[in-house]
C-alpha positions in Angstrom: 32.3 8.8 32.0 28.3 9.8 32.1 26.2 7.9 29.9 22.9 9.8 28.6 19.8 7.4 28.9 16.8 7.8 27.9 13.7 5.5 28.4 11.2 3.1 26.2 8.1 5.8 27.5 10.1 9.3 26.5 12.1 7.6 23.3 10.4 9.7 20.7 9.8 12.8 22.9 11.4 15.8 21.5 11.5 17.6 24.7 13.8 14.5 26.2 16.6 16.0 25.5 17.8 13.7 23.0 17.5 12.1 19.6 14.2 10.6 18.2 14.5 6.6 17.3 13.3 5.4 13.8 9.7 4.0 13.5 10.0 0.4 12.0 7.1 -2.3 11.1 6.9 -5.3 9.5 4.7 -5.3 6.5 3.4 -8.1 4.5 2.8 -8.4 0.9 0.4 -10.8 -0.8 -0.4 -10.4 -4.4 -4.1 -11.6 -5.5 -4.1 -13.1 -2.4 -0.9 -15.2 -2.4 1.8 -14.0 0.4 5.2 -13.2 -1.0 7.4 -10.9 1.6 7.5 -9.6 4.6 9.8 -6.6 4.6 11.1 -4.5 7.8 10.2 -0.9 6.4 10.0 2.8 8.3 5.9 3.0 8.0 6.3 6.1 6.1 5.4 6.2 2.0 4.0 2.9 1.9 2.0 2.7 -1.2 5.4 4.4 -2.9 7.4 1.2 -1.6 5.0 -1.4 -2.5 4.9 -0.4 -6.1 8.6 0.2 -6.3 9.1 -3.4 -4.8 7.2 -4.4 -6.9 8.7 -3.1 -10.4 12.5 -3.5 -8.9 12.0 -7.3 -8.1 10.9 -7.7 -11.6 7.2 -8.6 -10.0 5.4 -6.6 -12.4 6.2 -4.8 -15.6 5.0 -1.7 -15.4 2.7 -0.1 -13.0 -0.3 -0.6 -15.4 -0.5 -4.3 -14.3 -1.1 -2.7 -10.8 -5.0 -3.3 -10.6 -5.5 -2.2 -6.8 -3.2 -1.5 -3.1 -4.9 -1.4 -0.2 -3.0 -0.7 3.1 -4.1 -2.5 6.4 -3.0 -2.9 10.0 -0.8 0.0 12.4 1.8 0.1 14.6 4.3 -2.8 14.5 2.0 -4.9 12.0 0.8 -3.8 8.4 -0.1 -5.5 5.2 -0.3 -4.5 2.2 -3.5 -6.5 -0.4 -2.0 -5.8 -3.6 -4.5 -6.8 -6.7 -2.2 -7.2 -10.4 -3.2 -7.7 -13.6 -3.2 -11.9 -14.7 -0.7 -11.9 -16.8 1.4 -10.5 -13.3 0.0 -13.3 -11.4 0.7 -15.8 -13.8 4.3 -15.0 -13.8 4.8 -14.4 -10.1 3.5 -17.4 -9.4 6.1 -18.9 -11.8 8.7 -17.7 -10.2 7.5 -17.3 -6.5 9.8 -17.4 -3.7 9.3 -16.4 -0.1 11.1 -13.7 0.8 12.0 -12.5 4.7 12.8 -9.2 4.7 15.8 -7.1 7.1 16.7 -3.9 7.2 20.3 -4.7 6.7 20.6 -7.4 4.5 21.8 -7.4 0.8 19.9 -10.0 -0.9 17.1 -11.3 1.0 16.1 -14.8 1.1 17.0 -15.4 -2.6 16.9 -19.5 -3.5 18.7 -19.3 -6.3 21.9 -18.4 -7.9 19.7 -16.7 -11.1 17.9 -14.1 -8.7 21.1 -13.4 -7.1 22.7 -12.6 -10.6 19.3 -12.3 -12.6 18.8 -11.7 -16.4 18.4 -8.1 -17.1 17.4 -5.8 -20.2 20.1 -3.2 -20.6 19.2 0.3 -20.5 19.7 2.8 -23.2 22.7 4.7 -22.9 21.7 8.3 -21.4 24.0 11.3 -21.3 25.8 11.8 -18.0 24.6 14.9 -16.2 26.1 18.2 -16.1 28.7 18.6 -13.7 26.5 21.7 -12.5 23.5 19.6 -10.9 26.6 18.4 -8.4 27.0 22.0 -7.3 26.2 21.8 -3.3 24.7 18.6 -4.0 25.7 16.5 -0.6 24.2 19.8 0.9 20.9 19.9 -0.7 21.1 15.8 0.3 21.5 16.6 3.7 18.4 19.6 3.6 16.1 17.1 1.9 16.5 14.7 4.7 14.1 15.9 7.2 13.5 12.1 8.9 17.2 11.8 9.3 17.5 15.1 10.9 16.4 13.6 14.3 17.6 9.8 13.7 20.7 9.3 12.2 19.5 5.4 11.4 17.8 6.4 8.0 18.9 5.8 4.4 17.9 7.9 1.8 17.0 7.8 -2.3 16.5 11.0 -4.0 15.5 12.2 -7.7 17.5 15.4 -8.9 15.3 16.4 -11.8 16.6 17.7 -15.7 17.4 20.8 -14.4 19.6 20.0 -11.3 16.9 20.4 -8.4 16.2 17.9 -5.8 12.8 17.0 -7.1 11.5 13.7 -4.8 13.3 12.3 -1.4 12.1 9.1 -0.1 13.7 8.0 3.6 13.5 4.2 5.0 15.6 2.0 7.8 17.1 0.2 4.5 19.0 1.0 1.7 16.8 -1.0 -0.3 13.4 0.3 0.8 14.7 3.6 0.2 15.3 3.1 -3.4 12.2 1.2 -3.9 10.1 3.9 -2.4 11.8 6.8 -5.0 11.0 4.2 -7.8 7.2 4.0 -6.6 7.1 7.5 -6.3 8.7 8.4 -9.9 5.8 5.8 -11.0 3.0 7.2 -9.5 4.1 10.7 -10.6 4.4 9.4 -14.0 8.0 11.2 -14.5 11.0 9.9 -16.3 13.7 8.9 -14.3 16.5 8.8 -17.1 15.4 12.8 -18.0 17.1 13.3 -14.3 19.8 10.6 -12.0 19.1 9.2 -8.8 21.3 9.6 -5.6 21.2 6.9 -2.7 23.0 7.9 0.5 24.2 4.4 0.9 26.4 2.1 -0.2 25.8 1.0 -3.8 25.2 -3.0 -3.6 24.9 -5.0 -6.2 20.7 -5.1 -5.6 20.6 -1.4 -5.9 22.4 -1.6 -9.7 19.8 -4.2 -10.3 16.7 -2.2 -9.2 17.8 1.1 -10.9 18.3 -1.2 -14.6 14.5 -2.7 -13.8 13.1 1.1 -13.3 14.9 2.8 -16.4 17.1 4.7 -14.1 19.5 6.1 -16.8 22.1 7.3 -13.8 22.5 6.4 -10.4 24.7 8.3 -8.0 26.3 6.6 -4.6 27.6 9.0 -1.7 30.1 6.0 -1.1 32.1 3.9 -3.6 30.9 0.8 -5.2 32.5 -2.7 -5.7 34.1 -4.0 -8.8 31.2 -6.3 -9.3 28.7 -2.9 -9.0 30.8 -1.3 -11.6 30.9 -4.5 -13.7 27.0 -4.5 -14.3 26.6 -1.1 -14.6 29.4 -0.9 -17.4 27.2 -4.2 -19.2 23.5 -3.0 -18.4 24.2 1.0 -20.1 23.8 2.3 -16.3 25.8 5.9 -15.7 27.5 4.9 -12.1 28.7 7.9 -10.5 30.4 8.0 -6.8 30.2 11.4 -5.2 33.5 12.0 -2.7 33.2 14.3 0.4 36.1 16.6 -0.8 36.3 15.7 -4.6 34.6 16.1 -8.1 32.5 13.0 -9.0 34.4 10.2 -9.9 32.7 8.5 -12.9 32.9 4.4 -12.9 30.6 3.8 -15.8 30.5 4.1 -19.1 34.1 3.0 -18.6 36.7 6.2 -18.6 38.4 6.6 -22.5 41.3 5.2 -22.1 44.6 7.3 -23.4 46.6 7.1 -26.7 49.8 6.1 -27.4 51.1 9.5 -26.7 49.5 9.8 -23.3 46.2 11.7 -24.4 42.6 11.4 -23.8 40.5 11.7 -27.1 
């Protein structure tokens, strides 16, 4: 058997001959000055993650108490100075923890059983989508994808918009970061994420249910199945949870299915 290598110098040479390797950093957060994460993140839609982080670890509110972001450092090294309102400061100092971020992981660094399994507003119960806007829709994924098209080691979250169109993508090393970029970048845009659904290409941890009810995602759509404990929240929190099969219609796991009659019917 041959074995294809390719060196450290030519890795991200497209005329090597082989695939490109996924750009990674670590980047820091401090908020008012006070250090809170470190996060492994593809160095790509920066300012999108660190607002979406933000908003899906229940950080800040809304983007308003967002005051200032600036972006420093390159390469393997960045940080990100983030400036929120007090009332934010107040409260993250209140419930502060120290997070250290991995690509990989599900719940990272959490210190206690209540941010594992946190508190959470339910949604407002939104209209599934039509069953049109799934037309082609792992194919439209798979087009929107342009990082993962030359390294296979990328997650992605994408926004299909009110009238079926795959309006934002957002690509990242982890699952996670993924999301919270799509969330920064439905912030910044100002749009509405419960007027469309959101699809991640990964599978649907409990974390991801978690940040989609913190960022008024009214749907959320996994390309894999979820747990029972996935399903669980998103039946309590008003969350549409829809799994998208290779070879099948979507299979709908929340609200729960209607449940027949006596004489075997579905009202």
């Amino acid at each position: 058997m041959q074995y294809a290598t390719l060196s450290a110098a030519n890795a991200n040479d497209p005329t090597a001959g082989a695939a490109r390797l996924a750009e990674e950093c670590a980047l820091a957060i401090s908020y008012n000055g006070l250090n809170q994460a470190v996060m492994m993140v593809t160095p790509l839609d920066l300012e999108d993650f660190v607002i979406g982080f933000s908003l899906s670890a229940g950080l800040i509110e809304c983007i308003d108490e967002l005051r200032d972001l600036r972006l420093h450092g390159s390469g393997a090294a960045r940080h990100a100075d983030v400036q929120v309102s007090p009332r934010a400061f107040w409260a993250i100092k209140q419930q502060r923890r120290q997070l250290a971020g991995h690509s990989g992981c599900g719940l990272c660094g959490v210190e206690a059983l209540e941010q594992a399994l946190p508190q959470l507003q339910p949604l407002s119960s939104v209209d599934l989508p039509p069953e049109a806007h799934f037309h082609n829709l792992r194919q439209r994924i798979t087009e929107a994808q342009l990082l993962a098209r030359d390294s296979g080691a990328l997650h992605a979250a994408l926004y299909v918009d009110g009238d079926g169109g795959v309006a934002l993508c957002r690509e990242d090393i982890g699952r996670h970061n993924a999301l919270d970029k799509l969330i920064g970048a439905l912030q910044r845009q100002r749009r509405q994420p419960s007027t469309g659904f959101v699809v991640v290409t990964s599978r649907c941890s409990l974390e991801l249910i978690h940040k989609a009810v913190r960022a008024g995602i009214g749907t959320l759509v996994s390309l894999s199945a979820p747990t029972q404990l996935t399903v669980e929240w998103a039946r309590r929190h008003n969350l549409n949870l829809i799994h998208l099969p290779h070879h099948s219609t979507p299979r709908v796991y929340s609200p729960a299915p209607a449940l027949p009659d006596q004489n075997g019917c579905h009202p």
